[in-house]
C-alpha positions as MATLAB code, in Angstrom:
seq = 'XXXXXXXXXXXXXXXXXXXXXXXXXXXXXXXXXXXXXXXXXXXXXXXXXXXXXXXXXXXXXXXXXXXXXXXXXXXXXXXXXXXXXXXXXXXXXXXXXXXXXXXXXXXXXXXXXXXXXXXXXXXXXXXXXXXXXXXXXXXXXXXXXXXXXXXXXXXXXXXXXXXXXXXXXXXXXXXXXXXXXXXXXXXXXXXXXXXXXXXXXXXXXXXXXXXXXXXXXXXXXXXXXXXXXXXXXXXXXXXXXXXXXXXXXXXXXXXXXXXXXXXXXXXXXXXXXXXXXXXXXXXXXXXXXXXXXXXXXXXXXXXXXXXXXXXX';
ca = [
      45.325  101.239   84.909;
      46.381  101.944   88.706;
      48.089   98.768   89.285;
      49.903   99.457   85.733;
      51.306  102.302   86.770;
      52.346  101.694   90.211;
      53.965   98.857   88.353;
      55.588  101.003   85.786;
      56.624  103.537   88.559;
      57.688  101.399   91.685;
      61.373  101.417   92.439;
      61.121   97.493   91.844;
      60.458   98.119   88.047;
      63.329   96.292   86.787;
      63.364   93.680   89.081;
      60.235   92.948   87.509;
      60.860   93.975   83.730;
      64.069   91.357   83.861;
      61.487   88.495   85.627;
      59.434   88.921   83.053;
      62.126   88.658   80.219;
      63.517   85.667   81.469;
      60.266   84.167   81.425;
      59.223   85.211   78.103;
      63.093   84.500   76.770;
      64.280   81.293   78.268;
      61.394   79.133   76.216;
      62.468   81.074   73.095;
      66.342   81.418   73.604;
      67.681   77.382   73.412;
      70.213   77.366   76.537;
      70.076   80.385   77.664;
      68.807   78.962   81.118;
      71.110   76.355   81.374;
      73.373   76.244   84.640;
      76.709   77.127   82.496;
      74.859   80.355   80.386;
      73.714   81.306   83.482;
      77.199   81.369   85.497;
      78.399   82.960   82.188;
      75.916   85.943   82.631;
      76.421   85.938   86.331;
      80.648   86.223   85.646;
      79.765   88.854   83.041;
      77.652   91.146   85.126;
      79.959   91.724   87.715;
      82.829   94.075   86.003;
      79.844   95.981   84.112;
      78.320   96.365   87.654;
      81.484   98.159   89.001;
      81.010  100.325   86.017;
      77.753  101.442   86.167;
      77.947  102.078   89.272;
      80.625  104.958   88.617;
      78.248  106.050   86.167;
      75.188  105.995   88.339;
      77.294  108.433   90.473;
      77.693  110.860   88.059;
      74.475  110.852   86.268;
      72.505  111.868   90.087;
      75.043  114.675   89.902;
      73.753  116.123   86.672;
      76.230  114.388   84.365;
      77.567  111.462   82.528;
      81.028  109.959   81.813;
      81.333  108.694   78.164;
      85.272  108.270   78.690;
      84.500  104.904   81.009;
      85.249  102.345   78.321;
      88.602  104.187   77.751;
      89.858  104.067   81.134;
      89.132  100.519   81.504;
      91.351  100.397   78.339;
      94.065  102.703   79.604;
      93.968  101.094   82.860;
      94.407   97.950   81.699;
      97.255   98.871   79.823;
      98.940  100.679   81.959;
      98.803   97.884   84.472;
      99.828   95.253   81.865;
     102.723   97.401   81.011;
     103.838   97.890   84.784;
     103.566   94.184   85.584;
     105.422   92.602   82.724;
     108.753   94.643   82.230;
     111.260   92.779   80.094;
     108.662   90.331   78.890;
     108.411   88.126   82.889;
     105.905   88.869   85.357;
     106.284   91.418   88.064;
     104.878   92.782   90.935;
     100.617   92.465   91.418;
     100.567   94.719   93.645;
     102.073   97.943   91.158;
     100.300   97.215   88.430;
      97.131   96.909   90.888;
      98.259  100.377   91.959;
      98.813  101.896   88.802;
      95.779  100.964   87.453;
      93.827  102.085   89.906;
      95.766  105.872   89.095;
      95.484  105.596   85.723;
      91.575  105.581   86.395;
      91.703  108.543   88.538;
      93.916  110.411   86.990;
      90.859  110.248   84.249;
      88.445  111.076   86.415;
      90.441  113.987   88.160;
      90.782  115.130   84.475;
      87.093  115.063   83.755;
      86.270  116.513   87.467;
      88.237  119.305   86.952;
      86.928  119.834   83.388;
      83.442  120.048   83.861;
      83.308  121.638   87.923;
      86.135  123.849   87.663;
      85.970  125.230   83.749;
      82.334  124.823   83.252;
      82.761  122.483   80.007;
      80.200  120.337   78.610;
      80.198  117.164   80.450;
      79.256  115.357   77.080;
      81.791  117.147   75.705;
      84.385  116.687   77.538;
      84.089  113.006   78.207;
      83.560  112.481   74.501;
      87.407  113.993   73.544;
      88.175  111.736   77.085;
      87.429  109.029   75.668;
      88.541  109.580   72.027;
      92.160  110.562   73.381;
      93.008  107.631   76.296;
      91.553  105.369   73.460;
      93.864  106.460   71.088;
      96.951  107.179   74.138;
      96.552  103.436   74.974;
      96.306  101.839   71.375;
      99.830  104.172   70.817;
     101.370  102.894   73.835;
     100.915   99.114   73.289;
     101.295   99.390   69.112;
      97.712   97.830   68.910;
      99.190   94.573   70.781;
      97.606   92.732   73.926;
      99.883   92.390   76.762;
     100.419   88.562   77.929;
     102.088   87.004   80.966;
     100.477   88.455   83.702;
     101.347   87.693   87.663;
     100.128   84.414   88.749;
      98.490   86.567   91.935;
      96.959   89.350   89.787;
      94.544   87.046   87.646;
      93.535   85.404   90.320;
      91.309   88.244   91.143;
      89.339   86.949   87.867;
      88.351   83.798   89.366;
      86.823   82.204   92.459;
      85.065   84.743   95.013;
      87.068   87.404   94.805;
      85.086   89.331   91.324;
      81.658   88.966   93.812;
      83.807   89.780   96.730;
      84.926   92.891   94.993;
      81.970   94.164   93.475;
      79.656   93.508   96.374;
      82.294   96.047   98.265;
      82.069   98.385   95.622;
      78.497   98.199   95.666;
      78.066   98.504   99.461;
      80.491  101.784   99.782;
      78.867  103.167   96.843;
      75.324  103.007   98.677;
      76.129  103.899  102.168;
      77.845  106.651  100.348;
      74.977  107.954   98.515;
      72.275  107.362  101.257;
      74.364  107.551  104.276;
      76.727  110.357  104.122;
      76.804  114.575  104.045;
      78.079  113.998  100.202;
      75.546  111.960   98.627;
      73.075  114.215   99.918;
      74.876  117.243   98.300;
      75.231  114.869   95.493;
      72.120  114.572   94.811;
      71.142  118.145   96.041;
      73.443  118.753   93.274;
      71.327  117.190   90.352;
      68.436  118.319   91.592;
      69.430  121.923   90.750;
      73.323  122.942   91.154;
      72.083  126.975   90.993;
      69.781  126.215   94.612;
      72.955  124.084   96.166;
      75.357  126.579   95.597;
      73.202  129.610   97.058;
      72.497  126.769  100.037;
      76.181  126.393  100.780;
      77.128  123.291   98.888;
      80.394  123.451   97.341;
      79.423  122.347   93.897;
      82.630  121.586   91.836;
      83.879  119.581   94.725;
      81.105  117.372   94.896;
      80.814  116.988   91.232;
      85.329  116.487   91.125;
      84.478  113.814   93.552;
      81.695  112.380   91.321;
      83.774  111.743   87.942;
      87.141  110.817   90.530;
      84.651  108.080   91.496;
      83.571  107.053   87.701;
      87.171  107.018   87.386;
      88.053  104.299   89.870;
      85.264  102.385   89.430;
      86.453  102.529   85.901;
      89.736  101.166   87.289;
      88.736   98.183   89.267;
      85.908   96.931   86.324;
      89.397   96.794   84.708;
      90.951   95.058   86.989;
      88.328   92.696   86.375;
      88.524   91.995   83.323;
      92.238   92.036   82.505;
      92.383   89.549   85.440;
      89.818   87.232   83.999;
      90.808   87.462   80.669;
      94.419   87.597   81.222;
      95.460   90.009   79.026;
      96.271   93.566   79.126;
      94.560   95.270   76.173;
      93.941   98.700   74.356;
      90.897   97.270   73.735;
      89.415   96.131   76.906;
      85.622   97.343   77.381;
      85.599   99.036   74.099;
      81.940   97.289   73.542;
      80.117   98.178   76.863;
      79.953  102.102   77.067;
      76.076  101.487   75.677;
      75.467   98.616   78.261;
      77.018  100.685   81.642;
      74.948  103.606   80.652;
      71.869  101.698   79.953;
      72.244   99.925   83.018;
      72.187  103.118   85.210;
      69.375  104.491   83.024;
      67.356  101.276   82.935;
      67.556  100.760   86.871;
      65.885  104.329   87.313;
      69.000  106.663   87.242;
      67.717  110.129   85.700;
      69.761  111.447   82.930;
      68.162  115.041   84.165;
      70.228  114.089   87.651;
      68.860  114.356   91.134;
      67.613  110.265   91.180;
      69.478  107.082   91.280;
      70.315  103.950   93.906;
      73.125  101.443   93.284;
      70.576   98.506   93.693;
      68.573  100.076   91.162;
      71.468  100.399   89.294;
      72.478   96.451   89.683;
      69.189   95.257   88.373;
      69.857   97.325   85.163;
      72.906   95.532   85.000;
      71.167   92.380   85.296;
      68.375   93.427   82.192;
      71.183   94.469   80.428;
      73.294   91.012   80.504;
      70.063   89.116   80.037;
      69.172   91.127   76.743;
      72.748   90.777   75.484;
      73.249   87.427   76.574;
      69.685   86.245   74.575;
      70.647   88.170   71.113;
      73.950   86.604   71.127;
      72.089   83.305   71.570;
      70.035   83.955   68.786;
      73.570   84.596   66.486;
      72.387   88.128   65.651;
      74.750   89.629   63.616;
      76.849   92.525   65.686;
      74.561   95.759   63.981;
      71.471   94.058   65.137;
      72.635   93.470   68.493;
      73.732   97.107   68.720;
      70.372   98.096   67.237;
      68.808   96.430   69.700;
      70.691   97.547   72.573;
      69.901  101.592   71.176;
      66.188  100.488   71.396;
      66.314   99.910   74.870;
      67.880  102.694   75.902;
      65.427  104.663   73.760;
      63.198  103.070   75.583;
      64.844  103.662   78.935;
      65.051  107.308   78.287;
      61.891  107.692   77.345;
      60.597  106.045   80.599;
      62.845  108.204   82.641;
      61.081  110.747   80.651;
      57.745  109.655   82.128;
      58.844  108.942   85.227;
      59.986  112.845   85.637;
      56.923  113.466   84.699;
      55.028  112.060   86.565;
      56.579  112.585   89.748;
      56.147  116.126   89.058;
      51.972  115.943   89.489;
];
């Protein structure tokens, strides 16, 4: 019973939950350990991994960002838009830059929201994300935007997707473990009441948190739009469950106050590997999202536990 729970409580949890789903998957699942799935998961991970790592940010500080999936979509088609102005491709390097805006100026917008006018952060992410949805479905007329820069989707392909999410990964930790902020951060979701009395200027850390969701937001974007080569109102619609899960899964606390990026990245891994295996299996689409709310059921009720425990 020990060994169990040191198991079930080690920060190397999911590393060995998605060893152990592999193993009792790939006999089950035909091909999904073949060298080309597996490069498909691997390509597939790596935007979602830039995501949930914006979320993991906000979740140690106490709250979550439900408007990700729409500014991957508003970022993607405001950076379509900028690069393709009378129909022939334009300039990379704007549409890089206006995308990576377009997901701040979300994430200033839900910063200033929930630190500065005390809002709900569910709340306010939720009408977030219903709004850019709906801003970047009106600005396209529900149409994907096409002939993209030769040098923009090149970021899809080759080294640069690892390239750029091992960066974002890497800033992201030192960040949290290294610097005066990720220790208010986290200081933060531990109990915002104590850091403010203690000197921590709370709203900017949190503003700072969701400004962070926001770009991370942006560049997961970036990522797809470049690999898919498309600009779309659309883009990430699917994976708001799979970036939260992720964060969750990896030993994030929804109650704030606990979360790594690496922990983070092997939820992202679990996550791709459970999705990857029911779309194998030709599940229809409810019973892959039925699936996918079990395990984070599941999730939260571990973090559940894990609070819990930690507390003896």
């Amino acid at each position: 019973m020990r060994v169990f729970a040191r198991v079930l409580f080690s920060e190397y949890f999911v590393l060995w939950l998605c060893l152990a789903c592999f193993a009792l998957l790939a006999p089950a699942v035909p091909g999904l350990a073949s060298p080309r799935n597996l490069s498909n998961m691997f390509s597939n991970m790596l935007p979602l991994a830039v995501a949930a790592i914006g979320q993991t940010a906000v979740l140690i500080g106490g709250g979550i960002d439900l408007s990700v999936t729409s500014a991957i979509a508003m970022a993607s088609t405001c950076g379509a838009l900028a690069m393709t102005r009378g129909g022939e491709p334009g300039s990379a390097a704007a549409g890089i830059a206006v995308m990576l805006a377009a997901g701040l100026a979300i994430g200033l917008v839900n910063g200033v929201s929930v630190a500065r006018l005390a809002m709900p952060p569910f709340m306010v992410t939720l009408t977030s994300m219903m709004f850019f949805s709906g801003l970047a479905i009106w600005l396209t007329r529900s149409r994907n935007i096409h002939n993209l820069p030769a040098s923009f989707l090149a970021l899809g392909s080759g080294a640069w997707p690892v390239v750029i999410t091992l960066a974002a990964a890497a800033g992201a930790h030192l960040a949290l473990s290294r610097t005066w902020h990720g220790r208010r951060l986290y200081a933060v979701g531990m109990n915002a009441r104590t850091a403010r009395v203690s000197g921590v200027p709370v709203a900017r850390v949190l503003t700072l948190a969701y400004l962070f969701s926001g770009l991370c937001a942006a560049v997961a974007s970036i990522l797809y739009t470049a690999r898919l080569e498309t600009g779309s109102p659309l883009m990430g619609q699917r994976i708001l469950l799979d970036v939260i899960a992720a964060a969750v899964i990896g030993g994030t606390s929804l109650f704030g106050g606990r979360g790594k990026v690496p922990w983070t990245l092997g939820g992202v891994v679990f996550v791709t590997l459970i999705d990857n295996a029911v779309n194998l299996m030709g599940l229809a689409f409810f019973m892959v999202l039925t699936v996918k709310g079990v395990v984070i059921l599941g999730a939260a009720l571990l973090d559940r536990a894990r609070v819990n425990y930690a507390g003896r």
